[in-house]
Backbone as CSV, one residue per row, in Angstrom:
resi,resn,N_x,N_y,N_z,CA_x,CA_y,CA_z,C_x,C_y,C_z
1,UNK,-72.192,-56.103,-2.087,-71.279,-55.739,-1.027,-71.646,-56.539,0.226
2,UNK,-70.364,-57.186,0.980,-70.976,-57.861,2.489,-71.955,-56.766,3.610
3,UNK,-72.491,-57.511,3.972,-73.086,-56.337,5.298,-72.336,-56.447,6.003
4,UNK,-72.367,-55.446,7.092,-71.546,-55.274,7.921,-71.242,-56.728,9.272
5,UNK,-70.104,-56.812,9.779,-70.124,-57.659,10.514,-71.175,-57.570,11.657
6,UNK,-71.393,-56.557,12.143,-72.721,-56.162,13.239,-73.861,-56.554,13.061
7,UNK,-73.841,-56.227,11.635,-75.556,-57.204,11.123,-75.482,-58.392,10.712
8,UNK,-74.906,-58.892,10.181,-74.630,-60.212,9.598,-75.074,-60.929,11.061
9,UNK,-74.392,-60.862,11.682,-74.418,-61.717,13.632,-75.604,-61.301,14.585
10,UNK,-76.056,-60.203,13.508,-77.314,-59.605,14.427,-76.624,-59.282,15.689
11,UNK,-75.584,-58.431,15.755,-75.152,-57.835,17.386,-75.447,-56.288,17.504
12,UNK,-76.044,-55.805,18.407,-76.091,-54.541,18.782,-75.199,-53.632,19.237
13,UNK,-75.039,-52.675,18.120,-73.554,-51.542,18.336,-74.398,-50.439,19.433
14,UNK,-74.243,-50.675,20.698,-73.744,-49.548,21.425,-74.064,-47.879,20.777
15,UNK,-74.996,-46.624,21.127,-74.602,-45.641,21.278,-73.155,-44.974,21.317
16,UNK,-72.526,-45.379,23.118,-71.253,-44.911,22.807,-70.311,-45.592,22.010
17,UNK,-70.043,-46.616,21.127,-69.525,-47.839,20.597,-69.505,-47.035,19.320
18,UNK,-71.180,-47.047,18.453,-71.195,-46.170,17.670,-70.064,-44.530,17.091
19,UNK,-70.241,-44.061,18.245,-69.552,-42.539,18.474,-68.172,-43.222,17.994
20,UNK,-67.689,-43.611,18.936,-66.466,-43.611,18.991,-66.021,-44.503,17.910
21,UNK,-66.241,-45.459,16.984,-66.030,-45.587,15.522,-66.483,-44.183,14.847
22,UNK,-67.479,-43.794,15.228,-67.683,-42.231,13.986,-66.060,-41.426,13.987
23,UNK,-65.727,-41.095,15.624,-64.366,-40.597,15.650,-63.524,-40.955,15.447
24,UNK,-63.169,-42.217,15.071,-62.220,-42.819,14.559,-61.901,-42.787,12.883
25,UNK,-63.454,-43.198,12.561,-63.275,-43.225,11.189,-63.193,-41.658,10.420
26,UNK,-63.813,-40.689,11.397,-63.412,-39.516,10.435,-61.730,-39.037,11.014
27,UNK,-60.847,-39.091,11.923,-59.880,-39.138,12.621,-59.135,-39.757,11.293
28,UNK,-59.337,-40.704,10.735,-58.833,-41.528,9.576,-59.026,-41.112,8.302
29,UNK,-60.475,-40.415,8.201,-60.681,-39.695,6.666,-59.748,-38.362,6.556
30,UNK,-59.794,-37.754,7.172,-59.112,-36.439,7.439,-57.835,-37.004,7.141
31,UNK,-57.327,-37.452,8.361,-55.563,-37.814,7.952,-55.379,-38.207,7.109
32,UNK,-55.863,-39.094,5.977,-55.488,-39.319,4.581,-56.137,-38.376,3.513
33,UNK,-56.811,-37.508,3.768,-57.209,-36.757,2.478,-56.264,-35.520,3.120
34,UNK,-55.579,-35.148,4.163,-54.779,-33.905,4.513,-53.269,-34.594,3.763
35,UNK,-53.104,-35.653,4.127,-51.544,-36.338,4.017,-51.789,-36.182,2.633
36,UNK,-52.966,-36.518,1.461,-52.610,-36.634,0.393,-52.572,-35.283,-0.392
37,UNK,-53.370,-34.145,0.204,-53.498,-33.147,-0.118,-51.950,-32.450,-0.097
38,UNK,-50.768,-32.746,1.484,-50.081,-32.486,1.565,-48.941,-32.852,0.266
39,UNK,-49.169,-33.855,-0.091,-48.061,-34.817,-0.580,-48.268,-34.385,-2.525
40,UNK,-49.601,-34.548,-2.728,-50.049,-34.443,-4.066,-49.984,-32.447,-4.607
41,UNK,-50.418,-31.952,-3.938,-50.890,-30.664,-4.090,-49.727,-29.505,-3.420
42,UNK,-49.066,-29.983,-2.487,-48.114,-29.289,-1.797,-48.545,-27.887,-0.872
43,UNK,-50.012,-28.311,-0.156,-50.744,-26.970,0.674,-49.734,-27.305,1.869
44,UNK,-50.096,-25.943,2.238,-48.937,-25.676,3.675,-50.313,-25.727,4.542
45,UNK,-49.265,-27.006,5.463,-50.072,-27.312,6.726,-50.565,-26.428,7.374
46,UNK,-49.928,-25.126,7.886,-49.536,-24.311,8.852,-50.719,-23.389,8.380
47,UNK,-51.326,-23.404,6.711,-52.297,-22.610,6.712,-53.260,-23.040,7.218
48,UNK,-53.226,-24.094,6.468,-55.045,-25.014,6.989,-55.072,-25.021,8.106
49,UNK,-54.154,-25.670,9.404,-53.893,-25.504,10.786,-54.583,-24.362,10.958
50,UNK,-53.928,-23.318,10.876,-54.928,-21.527,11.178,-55.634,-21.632,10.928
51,UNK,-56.432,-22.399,9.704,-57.494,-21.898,9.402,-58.708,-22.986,10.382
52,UNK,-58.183,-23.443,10.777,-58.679,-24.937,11.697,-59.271,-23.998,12.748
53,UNK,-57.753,-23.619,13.103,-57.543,-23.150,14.697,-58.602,-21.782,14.960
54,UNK,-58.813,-21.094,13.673,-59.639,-20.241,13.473,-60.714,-20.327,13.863
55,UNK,-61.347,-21.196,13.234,-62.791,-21.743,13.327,-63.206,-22.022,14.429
56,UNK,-62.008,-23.014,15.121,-62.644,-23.399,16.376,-62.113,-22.223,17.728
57,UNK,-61.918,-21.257,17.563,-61.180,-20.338,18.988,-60.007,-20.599,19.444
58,UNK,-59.156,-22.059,18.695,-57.843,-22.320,19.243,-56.520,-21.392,19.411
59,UNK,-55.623,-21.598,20.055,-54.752,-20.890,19.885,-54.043,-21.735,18.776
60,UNK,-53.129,-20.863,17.964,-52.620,-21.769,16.964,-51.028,-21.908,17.269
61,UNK,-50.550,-23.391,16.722,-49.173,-23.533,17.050,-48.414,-24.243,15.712
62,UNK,-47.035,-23.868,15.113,-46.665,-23.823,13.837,-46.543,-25.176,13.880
63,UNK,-46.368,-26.183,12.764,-46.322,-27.816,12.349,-45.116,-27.504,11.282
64,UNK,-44.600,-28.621,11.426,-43.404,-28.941,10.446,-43.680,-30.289,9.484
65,UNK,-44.724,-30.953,9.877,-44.998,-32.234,9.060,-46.321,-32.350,9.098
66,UNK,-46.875,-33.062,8.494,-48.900,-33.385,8.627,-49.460,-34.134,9.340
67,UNK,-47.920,-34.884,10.251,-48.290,-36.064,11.248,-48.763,-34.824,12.236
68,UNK,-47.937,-33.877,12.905,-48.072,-32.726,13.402,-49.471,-32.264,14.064
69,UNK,-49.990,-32.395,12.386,-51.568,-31.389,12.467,-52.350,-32.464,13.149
70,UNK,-52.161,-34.011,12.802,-53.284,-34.632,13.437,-52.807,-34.644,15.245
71,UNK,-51.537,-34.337,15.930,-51.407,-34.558,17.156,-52.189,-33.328,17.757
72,UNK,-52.204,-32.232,16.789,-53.272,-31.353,17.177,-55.277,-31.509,17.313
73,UNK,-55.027,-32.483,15.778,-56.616,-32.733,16.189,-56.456,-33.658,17.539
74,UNK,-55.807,-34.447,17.706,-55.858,-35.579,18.943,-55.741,-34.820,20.352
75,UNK,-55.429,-33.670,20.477,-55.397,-32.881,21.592,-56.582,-32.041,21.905
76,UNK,-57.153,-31.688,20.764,-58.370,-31.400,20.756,-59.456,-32.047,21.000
77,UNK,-60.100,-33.229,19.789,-60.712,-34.309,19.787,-60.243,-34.860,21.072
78,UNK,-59.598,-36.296,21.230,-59.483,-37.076,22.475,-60.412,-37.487,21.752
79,UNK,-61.475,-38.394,22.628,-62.130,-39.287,22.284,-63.870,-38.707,22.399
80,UNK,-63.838,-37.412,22.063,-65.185,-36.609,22.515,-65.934,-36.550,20.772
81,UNK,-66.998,-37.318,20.800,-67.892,-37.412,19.975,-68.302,-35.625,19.578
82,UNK,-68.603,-34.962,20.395,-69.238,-33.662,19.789,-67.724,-32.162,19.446
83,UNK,-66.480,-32.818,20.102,-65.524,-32.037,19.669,-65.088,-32.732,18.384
84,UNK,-65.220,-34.254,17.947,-65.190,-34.323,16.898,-66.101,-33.492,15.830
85,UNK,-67.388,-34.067,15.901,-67.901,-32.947,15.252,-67.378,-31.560,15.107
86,UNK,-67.343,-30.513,15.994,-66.740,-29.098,15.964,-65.694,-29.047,14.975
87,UNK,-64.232,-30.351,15.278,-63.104,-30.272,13.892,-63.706,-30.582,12.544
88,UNK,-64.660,-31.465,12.185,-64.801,-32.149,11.293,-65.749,-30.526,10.650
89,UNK,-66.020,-29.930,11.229,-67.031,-28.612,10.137,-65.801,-27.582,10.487
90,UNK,-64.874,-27.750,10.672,-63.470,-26.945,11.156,-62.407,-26.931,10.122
91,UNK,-62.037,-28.533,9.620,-61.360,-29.282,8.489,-62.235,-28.501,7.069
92,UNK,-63.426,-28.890,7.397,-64.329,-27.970,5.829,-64.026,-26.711,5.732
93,UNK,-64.649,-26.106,7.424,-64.307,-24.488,6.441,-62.600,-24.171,6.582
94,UNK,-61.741,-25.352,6.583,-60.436,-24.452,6.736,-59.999,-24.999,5.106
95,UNK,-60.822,-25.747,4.477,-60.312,-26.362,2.941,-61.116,-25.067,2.426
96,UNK,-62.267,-25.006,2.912,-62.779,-23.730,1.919,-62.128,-22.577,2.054
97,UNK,-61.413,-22.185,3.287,-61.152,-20.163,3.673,-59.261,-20.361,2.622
98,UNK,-58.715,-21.547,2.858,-57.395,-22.065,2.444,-57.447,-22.176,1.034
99,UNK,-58.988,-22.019,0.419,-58.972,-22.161,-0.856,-58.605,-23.649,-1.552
100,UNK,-58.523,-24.177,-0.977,-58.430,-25.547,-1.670,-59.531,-26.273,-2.807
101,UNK,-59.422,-27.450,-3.474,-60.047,-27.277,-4.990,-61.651,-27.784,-4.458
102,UNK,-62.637,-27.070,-5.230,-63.577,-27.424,-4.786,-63.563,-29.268,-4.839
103,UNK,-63.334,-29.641,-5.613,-62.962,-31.387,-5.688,-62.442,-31.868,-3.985
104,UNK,-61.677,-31.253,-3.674,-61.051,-31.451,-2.233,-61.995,-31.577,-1.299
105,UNK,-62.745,-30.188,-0.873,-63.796,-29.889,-0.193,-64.873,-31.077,-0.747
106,UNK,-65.168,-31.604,-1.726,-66.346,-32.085,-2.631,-66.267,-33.766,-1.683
107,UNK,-64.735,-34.217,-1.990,-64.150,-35.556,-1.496,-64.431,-35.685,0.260
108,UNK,-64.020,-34.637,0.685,-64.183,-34.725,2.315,-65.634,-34.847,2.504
109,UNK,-66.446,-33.905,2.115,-68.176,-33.962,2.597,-68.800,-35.676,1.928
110,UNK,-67.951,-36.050,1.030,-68.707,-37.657,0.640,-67.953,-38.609,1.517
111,UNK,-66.939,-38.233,2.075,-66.499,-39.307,3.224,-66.585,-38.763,4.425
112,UNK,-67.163,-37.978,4.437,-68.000,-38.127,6.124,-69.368,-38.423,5.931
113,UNK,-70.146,-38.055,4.805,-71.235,-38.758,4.615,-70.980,-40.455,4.714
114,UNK,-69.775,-40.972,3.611,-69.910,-42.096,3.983,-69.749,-42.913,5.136
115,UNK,-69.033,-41.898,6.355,-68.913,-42.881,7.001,-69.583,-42.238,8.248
116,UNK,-70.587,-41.315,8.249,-72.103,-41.185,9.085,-72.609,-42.331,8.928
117,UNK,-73.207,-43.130,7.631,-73.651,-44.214,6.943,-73.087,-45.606,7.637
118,UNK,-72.230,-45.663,8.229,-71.462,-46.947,8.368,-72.017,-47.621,9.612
């Protein structure tokens, strides 16, 4: 596999530089394992949403599409490294309380591992 462009050039990633790819890239894992969950499996947004909104003290507000749910993480998140965190163990326990397949839950915890790693 190539190394990363950062090492290859020997350039130093930044602390905040760091973060804010972590939030991006899980911002990106989420939206495609929710969109596919949506699309493949047919879970209602509006639960997982609650069950989101649950976790974290939010007030909750109904979604009609899955683009929806992420304008909610983006209102939340913004660009805050430790409110990412808070959604990202928010997204887990709302696949676990929503009942979703342990495979689901299984897929999300190896792509945030993978991309802690990155």
């Amino acid at each position: 596999m190539a190394e990363q462009f950062h090492k290859r050039f020997n350039i130093e990633v930044g602390v905040d530089e760091a973060r804010r790819r972590f939030v991006e890239r899980i911002r990106t894992l989420s939206w495609s394992l929710i969109r596919q969950l949506y699309t493949t499996d047919r879970h209602d947004m509006n639960d997982l949403l609650y069950a989101i909104n649950l976790h974290l003290g939010e007030r909750h507000h109904t979604v009609t599409h899955p683009s929806e749910l992420m304008e909610h993480w983006d209102a939340f998140v913004g660009d805050s490294f430790q409110k990412c965190l808070y959604m990202t163990e928010a997204v887990r326990a709302g696949f676990v309380i929503q009942r979703y397949s342990p495979e689901a839950v299984a897929q999300f915890i190896r792509g945030v591992t993978t991309v802690q790693t990155k």
